[in-house]
N, CA, C, O and CB atoms as a CASP TS submission, in Angstrom:
PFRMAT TS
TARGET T0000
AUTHOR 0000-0000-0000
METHOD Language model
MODEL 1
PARENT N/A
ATOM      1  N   UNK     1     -38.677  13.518  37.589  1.00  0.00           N
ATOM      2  CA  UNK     1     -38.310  12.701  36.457  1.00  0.00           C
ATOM      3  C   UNK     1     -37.212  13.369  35.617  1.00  0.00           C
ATOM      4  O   UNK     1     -36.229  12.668  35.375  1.00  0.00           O
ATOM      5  CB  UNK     1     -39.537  12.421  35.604  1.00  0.00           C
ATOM      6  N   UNK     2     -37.234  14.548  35.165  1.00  0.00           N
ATOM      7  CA  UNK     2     -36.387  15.371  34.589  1.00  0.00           C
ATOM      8  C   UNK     2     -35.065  15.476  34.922  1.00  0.00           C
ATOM      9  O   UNK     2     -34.133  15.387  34.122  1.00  0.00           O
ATOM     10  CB  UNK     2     -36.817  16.390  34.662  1.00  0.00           C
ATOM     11  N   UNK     3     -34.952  15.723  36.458  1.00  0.00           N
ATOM     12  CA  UNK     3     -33.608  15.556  37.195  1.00  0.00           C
ATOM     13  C   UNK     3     -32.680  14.461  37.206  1.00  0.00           C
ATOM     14  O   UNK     3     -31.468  14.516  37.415  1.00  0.00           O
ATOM     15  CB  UNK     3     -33.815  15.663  38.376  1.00  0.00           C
ATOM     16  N   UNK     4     -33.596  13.175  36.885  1.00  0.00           N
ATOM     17  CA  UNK     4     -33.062  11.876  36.774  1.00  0.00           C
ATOM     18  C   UNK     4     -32.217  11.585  35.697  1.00  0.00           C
ATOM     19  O   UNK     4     -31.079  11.143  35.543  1.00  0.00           O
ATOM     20  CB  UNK     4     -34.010  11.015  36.744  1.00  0.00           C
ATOM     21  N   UNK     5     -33.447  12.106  34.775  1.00  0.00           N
ATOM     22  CA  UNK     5     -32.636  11.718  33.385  1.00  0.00           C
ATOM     23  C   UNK     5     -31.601  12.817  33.352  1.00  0.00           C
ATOM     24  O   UNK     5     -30.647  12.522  32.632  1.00  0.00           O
ATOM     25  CB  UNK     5     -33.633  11.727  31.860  1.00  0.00           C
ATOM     26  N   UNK     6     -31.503  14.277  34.063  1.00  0.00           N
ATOM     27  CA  UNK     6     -30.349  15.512  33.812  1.00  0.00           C
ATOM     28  C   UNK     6     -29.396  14.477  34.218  1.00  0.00           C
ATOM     29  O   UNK     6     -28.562  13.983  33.459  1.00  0.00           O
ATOM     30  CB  UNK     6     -30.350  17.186  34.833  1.00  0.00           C
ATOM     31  N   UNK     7     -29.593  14.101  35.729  1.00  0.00           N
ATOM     32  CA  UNK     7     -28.251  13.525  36.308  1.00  0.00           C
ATOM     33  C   UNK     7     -27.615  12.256  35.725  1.00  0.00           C
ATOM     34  O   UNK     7     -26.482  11.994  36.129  1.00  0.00           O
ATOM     35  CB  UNK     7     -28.457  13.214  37.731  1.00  0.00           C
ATOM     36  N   UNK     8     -28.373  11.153  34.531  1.00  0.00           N
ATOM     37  CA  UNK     8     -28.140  10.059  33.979  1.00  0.00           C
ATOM     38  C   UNK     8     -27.137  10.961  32.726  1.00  0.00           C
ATOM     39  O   UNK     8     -25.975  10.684  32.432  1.00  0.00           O
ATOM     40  CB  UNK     8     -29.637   9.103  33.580  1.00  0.00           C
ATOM     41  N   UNK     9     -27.898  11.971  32.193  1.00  0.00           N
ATOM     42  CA  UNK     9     -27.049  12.120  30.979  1.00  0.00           C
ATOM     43  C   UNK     9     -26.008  12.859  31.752  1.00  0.00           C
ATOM     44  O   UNK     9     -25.155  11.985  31.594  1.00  0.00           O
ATOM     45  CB  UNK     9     -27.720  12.925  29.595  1.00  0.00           C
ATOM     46  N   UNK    10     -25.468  13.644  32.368  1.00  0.00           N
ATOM     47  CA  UNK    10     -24.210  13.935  33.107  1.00  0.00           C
ATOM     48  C   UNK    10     -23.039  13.124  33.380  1.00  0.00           C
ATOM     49  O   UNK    10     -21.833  13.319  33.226  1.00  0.00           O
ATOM     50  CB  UNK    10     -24.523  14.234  34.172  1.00  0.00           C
ATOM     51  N   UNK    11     -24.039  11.727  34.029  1.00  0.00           N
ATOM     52  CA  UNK    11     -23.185  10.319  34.770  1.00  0.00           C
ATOM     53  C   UNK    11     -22.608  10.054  33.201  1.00  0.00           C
ATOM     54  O   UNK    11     -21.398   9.840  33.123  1.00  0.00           O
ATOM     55  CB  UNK    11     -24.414   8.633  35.697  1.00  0.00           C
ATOM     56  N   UNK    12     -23.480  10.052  31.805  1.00  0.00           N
ATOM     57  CA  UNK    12     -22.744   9.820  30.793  1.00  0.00           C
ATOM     58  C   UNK    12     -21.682  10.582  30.001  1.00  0.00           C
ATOM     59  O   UNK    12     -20.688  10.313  29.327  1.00  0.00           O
ATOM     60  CB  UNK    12     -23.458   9.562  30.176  1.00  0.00           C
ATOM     61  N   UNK    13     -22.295  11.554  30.362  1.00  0.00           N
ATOM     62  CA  UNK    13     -21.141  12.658  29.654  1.00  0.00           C
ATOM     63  C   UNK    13     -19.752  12.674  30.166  1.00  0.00           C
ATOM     64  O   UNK    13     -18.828  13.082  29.463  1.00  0.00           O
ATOM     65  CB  UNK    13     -21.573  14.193  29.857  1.00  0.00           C
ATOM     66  N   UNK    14     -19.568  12.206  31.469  1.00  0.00           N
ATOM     67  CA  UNK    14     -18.591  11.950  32.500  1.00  0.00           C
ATOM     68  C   UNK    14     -17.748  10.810  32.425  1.00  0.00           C
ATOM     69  O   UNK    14     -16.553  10.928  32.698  1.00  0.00           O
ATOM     70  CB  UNK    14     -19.187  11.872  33.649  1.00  0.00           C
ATOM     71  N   UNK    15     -18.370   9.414  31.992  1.00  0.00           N
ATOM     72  CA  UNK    15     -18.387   8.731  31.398  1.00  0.00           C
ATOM     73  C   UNK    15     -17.432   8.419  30.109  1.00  0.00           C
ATOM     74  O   UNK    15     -16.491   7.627  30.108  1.00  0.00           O
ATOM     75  CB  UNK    15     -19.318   8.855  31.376  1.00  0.00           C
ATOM     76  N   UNK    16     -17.923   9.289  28.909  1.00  0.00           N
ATOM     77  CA  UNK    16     -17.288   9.605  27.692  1.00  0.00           C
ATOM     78  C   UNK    16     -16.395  10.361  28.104  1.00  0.00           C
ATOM     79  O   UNK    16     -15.374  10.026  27.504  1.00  0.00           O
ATOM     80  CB  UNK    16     -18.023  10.163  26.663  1.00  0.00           C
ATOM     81  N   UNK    17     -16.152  11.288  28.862  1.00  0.00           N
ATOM     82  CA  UNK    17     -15.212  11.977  29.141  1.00  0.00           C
ATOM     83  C   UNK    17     -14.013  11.654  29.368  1.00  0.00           C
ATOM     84  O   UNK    17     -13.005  12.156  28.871  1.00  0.00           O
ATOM     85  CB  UNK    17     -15.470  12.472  29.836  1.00  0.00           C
ATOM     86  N   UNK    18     -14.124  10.419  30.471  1.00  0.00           N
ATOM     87  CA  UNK    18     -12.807   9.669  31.067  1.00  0.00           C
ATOM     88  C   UNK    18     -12.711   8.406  30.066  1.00  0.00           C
ATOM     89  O   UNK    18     -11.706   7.695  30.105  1.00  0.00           O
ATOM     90  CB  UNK    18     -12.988   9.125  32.874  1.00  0.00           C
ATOM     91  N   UNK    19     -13.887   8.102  29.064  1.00  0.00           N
ATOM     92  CA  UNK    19     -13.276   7.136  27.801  1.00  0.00           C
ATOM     93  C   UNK    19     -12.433   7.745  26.592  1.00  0.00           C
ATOM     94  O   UNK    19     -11.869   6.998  25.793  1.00  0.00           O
ATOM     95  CB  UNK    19     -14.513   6.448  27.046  1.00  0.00           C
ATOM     96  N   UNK    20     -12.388   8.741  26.520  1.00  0.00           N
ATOM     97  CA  UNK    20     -12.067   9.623  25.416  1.00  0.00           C
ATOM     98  C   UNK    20     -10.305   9.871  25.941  1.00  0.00           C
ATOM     99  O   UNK    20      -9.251   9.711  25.326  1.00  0.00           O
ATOM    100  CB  UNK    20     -13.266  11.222  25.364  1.00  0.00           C
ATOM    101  N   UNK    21     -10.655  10.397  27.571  1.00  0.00           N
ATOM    102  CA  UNK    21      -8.881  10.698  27.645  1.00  0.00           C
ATOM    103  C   UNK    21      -8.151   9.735  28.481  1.00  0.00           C
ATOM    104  O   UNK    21      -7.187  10.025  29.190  1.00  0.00           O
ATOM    105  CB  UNK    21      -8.456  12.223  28.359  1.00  0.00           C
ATOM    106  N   UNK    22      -8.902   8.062  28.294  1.00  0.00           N
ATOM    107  CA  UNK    22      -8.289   7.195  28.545  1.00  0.00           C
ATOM    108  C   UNK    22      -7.624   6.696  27.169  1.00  0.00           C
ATOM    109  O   UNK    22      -6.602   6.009  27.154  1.00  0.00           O
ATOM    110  CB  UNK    22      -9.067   6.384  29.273  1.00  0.00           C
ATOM    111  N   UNK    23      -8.266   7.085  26.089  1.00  0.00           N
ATOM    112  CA  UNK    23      -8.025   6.952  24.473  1.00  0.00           C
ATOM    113  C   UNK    23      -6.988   7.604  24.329  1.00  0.00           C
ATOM    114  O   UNK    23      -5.832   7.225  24.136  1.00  0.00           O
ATOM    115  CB  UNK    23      -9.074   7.480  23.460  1.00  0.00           C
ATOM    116  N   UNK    24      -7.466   8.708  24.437  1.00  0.00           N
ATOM    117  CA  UNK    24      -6.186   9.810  23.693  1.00  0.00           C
ATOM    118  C   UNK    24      -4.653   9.403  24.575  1.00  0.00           C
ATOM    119  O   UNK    24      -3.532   9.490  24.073  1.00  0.00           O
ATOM    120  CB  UNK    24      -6.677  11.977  24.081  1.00  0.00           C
ATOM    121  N   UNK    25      -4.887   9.058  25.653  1.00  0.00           N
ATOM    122  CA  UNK    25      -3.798   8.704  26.812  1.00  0.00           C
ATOM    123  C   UNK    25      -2.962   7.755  25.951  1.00  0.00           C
ATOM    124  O   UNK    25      -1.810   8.007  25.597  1.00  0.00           O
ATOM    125  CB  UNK    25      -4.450   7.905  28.367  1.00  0.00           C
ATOM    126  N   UNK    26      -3.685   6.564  25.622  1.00  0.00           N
ATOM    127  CA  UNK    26      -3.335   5.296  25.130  1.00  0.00           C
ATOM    128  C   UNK    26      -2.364   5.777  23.958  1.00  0.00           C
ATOM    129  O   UNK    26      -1.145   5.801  23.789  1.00  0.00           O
ATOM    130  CB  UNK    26      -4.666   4.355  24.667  1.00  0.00           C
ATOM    131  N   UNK    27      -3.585   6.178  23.174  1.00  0.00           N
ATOM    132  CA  UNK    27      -2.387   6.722  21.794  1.00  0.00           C
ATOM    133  C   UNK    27      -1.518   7.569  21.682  1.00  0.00           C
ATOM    134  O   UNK    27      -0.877   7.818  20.661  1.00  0.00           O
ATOM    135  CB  UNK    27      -2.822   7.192  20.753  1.00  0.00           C
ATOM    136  N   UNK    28      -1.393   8.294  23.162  1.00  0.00           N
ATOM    137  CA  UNK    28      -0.216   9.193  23.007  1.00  0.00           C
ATOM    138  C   UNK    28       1.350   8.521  23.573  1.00  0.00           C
ATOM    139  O   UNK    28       2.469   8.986  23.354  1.00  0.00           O
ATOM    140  CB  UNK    28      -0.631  10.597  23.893  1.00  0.00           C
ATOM    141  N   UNK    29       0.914   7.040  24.518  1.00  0.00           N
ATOM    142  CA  UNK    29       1.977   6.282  25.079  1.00  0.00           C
ATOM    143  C   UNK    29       2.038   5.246  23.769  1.00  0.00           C
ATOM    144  O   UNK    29       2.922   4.432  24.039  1.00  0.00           O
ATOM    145  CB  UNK    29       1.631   5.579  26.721  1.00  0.00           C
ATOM    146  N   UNK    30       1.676   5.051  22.942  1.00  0.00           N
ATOM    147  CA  UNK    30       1.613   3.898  21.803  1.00  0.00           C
ATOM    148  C   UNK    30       2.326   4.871  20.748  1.00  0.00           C
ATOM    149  O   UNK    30       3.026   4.318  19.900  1.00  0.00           O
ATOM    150  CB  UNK    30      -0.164   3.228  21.282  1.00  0.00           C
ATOM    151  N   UNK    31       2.222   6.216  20.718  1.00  0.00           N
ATOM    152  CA  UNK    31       2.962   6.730  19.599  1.00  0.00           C
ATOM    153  C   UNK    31       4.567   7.329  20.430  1.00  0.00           C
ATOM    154  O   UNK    31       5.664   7.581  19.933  1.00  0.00           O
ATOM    155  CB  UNK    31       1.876   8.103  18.737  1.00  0.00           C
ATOM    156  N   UNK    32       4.225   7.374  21.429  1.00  0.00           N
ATOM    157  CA  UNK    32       5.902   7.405  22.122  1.00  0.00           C
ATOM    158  C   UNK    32       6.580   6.008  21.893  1.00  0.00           C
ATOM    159  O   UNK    32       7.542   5.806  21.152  1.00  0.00           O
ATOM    160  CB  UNK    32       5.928   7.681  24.016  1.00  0.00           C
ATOM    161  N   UNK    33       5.974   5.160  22.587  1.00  0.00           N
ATOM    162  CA  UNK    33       6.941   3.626  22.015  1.00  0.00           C
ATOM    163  C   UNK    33       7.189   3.366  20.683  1.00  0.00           C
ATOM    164  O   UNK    33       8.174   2.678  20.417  1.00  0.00           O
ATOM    165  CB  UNK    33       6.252   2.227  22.335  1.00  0.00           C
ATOM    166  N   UNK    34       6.417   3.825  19.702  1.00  0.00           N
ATOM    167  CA  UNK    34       6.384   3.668  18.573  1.00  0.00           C
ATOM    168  C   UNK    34       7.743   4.761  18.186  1.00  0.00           C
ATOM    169  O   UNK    34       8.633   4.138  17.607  1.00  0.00           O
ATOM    170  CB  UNK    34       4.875   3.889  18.037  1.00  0.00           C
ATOM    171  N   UNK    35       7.927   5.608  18.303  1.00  0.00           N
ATOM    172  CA  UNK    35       8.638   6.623  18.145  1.00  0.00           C
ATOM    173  C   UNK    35      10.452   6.565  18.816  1.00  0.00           C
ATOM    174  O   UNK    35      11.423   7.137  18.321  1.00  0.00           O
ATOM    175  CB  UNK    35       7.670   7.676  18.789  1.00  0.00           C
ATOM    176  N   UNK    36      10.429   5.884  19.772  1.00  0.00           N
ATOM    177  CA  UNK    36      11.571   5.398  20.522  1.00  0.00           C
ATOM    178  C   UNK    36      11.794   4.149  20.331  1.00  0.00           C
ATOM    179  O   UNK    36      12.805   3.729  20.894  1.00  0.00           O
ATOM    180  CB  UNK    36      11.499   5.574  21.819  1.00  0.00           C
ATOM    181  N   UNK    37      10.873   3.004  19.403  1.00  0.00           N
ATOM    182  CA  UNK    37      11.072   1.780  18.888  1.00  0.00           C
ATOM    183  C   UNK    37      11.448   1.809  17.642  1.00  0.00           C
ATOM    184  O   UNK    37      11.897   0.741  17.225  1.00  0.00           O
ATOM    185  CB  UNK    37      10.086   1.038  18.998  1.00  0.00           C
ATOM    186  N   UNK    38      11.389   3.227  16.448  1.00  0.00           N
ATOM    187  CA  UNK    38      12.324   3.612  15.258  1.00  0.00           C
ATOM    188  C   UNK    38      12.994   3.901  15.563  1.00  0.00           C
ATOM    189  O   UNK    38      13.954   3.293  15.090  1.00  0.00           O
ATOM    190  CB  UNK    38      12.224   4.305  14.410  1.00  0.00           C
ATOM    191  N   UNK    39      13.346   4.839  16.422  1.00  0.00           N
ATOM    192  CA  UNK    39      14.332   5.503  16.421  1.00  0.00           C
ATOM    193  C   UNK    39      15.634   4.465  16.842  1.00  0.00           C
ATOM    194  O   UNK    39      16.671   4.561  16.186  1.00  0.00           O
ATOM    195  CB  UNK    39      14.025   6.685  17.294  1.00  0.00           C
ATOM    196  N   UNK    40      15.546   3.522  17.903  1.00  0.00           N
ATOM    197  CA  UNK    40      16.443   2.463  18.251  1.00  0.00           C
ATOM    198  C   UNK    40      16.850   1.363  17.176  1.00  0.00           C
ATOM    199  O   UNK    40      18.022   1.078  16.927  1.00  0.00           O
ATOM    200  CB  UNK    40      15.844   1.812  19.354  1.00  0.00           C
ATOM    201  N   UNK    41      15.526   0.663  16.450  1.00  0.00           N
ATOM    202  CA  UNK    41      16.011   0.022  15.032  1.00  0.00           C
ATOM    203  C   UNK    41      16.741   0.801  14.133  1.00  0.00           C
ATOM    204  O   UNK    41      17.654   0.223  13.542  1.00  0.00           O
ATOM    205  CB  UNK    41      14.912  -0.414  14.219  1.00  0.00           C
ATOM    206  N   UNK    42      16.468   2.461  13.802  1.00  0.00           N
ATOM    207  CA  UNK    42      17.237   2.851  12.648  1.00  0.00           C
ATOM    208  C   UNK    42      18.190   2.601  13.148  1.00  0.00           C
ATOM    209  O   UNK    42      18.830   1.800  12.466  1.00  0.00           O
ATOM    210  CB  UNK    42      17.214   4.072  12.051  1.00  0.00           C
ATOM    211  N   UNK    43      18.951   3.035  14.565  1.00  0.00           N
ATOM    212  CA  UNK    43      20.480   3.692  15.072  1.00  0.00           C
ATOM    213  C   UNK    43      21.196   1.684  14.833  1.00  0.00           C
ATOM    214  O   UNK    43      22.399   1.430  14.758  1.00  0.00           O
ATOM    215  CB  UNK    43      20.460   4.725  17.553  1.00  0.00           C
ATOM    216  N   UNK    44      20.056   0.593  14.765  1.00  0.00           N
ATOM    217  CA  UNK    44      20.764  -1.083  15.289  1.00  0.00           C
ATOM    218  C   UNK    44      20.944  -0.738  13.243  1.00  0.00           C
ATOM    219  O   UNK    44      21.888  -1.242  12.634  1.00  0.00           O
ATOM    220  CB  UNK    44      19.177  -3.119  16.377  1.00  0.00           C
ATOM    221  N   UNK    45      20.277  -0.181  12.785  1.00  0.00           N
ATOM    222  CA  UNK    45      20.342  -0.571  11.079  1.00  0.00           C
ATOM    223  C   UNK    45      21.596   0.446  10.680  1.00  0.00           C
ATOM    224  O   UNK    45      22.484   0.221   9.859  1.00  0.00           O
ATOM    225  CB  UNK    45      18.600  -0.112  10.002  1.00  0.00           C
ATOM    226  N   UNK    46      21.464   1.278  11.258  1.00  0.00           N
ATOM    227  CA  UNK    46      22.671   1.858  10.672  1.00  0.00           C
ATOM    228  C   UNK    46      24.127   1.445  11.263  1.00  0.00           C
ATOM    229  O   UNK    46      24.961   1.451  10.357  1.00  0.00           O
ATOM    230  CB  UNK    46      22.511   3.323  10.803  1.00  0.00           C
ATOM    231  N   UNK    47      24.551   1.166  12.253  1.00  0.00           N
ATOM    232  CA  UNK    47      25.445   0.642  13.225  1.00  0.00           C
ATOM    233  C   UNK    47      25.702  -0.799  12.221  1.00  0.00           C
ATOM    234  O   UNK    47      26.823  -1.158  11.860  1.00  0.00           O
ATOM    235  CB  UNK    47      24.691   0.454  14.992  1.00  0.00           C
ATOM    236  N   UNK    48      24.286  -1.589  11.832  1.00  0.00           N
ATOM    237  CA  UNK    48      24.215  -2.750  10.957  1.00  0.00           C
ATOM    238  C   UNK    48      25.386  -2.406   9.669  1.00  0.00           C
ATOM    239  O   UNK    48      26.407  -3.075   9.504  1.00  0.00           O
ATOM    240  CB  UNK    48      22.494  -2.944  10.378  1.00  0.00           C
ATOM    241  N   UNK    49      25.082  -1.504   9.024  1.00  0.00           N
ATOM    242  CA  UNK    49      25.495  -1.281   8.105  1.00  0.00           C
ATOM    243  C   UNK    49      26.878  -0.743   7.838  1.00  0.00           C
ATOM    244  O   UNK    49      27.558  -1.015   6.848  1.00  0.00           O
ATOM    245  CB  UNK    49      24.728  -0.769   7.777  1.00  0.00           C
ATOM    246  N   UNK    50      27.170  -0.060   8.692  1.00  0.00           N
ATOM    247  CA  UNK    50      28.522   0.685   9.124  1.00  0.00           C
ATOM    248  C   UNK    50      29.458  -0.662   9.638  1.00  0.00           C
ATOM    249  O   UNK    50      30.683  -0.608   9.525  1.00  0.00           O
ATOM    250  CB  UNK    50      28.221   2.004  10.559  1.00  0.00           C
ATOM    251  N   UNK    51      29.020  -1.445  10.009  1.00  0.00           N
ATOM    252  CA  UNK    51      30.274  -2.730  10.168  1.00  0.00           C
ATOM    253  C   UNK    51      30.387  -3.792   9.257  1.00  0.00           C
ATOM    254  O   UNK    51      31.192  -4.711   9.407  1.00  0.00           O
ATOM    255  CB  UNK    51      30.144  -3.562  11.441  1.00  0.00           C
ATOM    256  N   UNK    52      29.391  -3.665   8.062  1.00  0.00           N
ATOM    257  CA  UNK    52      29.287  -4.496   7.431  1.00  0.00           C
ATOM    258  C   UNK    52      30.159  -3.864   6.240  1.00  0.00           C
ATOM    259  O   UNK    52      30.839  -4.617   5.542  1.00  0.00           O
ATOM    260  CB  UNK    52      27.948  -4.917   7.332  1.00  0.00           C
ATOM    261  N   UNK    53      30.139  -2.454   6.003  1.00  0.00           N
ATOM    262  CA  UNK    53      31.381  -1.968   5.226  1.00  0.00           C
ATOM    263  C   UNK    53      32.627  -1.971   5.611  1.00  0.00           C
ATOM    264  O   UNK    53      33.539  -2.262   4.837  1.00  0.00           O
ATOM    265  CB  UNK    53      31.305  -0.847   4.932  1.00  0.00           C
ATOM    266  N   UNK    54      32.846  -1.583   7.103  1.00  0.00           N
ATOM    267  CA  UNK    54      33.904  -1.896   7.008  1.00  0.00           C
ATOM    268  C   UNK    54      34.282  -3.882   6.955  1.00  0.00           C
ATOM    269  O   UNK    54      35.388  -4.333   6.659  1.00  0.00           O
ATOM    270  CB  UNK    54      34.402  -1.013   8.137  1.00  0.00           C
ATOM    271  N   UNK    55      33.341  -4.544   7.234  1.00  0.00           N
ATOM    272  CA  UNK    55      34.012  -5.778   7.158  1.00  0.00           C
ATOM    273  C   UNK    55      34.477  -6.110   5.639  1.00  0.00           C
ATOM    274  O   UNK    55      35.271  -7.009   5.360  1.00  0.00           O
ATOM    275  CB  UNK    55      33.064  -6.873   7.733  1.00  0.00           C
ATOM    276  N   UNK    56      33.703  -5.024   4.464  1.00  0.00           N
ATOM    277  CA  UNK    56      33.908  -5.342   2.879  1.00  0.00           C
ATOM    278  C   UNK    56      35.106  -4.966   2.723  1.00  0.00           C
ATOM    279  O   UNK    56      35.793  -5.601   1.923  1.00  0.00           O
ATOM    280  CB  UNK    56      33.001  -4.638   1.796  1.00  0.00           C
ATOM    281  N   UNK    57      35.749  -3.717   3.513  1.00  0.00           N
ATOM    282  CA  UNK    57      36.751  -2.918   3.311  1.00  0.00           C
ATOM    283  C   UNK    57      37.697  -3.715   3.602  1.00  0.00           C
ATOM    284  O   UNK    57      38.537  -3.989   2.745  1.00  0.00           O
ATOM    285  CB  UNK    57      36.766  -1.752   3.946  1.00  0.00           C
ATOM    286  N   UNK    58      37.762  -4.316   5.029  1.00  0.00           N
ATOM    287  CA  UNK    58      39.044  -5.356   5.257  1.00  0.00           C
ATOM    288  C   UNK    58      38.718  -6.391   4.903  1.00  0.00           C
ATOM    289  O   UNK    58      39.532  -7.234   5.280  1.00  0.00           O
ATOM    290  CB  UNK    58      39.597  -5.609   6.549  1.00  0.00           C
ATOM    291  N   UNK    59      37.758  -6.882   4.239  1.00  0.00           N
ATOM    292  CA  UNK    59      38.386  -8.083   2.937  1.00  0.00           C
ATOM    293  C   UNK    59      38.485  -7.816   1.875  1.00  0.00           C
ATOM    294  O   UNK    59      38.514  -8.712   1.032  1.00  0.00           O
ATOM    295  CB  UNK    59      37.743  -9.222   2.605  1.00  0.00           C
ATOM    296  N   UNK    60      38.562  -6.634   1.560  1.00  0.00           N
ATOM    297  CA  UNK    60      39.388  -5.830   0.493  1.00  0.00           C
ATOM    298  C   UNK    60      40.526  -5.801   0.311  1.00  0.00           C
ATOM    299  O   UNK    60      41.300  -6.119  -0.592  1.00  0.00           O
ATOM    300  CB  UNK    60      39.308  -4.769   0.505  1.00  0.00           C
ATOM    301  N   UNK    61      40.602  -5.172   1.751  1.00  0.00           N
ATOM    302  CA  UNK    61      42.356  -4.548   1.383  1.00  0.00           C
ATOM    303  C   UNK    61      43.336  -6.318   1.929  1.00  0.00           C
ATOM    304  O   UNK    61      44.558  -6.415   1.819  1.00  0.00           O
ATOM    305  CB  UNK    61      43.003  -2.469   3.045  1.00  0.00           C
ATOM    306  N   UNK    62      42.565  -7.315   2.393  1.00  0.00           N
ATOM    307  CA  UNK    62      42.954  -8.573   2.873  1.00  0.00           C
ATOM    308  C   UNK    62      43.576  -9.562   1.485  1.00  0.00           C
ATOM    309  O   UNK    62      44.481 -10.372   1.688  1.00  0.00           O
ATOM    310  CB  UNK    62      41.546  -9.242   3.664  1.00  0.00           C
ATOM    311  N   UNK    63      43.035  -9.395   0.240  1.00  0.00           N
ATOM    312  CA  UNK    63      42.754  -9.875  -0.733  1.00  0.00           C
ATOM    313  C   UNK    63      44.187  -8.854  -1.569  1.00  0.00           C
ATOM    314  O   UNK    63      45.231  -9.268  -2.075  1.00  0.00           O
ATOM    315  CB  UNK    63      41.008  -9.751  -1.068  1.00  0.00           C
ATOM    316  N   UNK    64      43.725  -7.607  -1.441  1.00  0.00           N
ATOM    317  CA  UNK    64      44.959  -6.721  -2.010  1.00  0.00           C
ATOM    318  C   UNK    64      46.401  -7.401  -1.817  1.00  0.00           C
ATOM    319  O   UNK    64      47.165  -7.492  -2.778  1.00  0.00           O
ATOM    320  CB  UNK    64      45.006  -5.233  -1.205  1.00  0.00           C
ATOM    321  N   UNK    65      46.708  -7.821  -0.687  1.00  0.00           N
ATOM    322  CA  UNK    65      48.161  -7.711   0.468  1.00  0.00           C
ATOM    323  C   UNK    65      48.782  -8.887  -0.588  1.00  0.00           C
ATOM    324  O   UNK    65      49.904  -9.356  -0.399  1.00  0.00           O
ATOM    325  CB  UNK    65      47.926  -8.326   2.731  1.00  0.00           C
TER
END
C-alpha cells in the first residue's frame, strides 16, 4: 500500500514539475514577444515622429519662400 501511494505522489511531483516549466517556458516566450513587440512600436513611434517634423519643417520653410 505504501509503495502505491510513494509511486502516486512521485507520478505527481513529476507532474508539477513539467506544469511549472511548461509555465515558466510560456512566460519566458510571452516576455520575449513582449519585449521585441516595444521595442518595434517605439523604433514605428519614433521614425513616426521624425517625419512628422520634418514635414512641419518643410511647411515652414514652404510658407517662408
Amino acid at each position: 500500500m505504501n509503495n502505491v501511494m510513494f509511486s502516486r505522489v512521485i507520478g505527481m511531483a513529476k507532474a508539477g514539475d513539467i506544469a511549472f516549466k511548461a509555465f515558466t517556458g510560456a512566460l519566458g516566450v510571452a516576455s520575449i514577444y513582449l519585449g521585441l513587440n516595444f521595442a518595434v512600436n517605439l523604433y514605428n513611434g519614433i521614425s513616426w515622429h521624425n517625419a512628422q517634423t520634418k514635414l512641419q519643417k518643410e511647411e515652414a520653410r514652404d510658407r517662408d519662400i
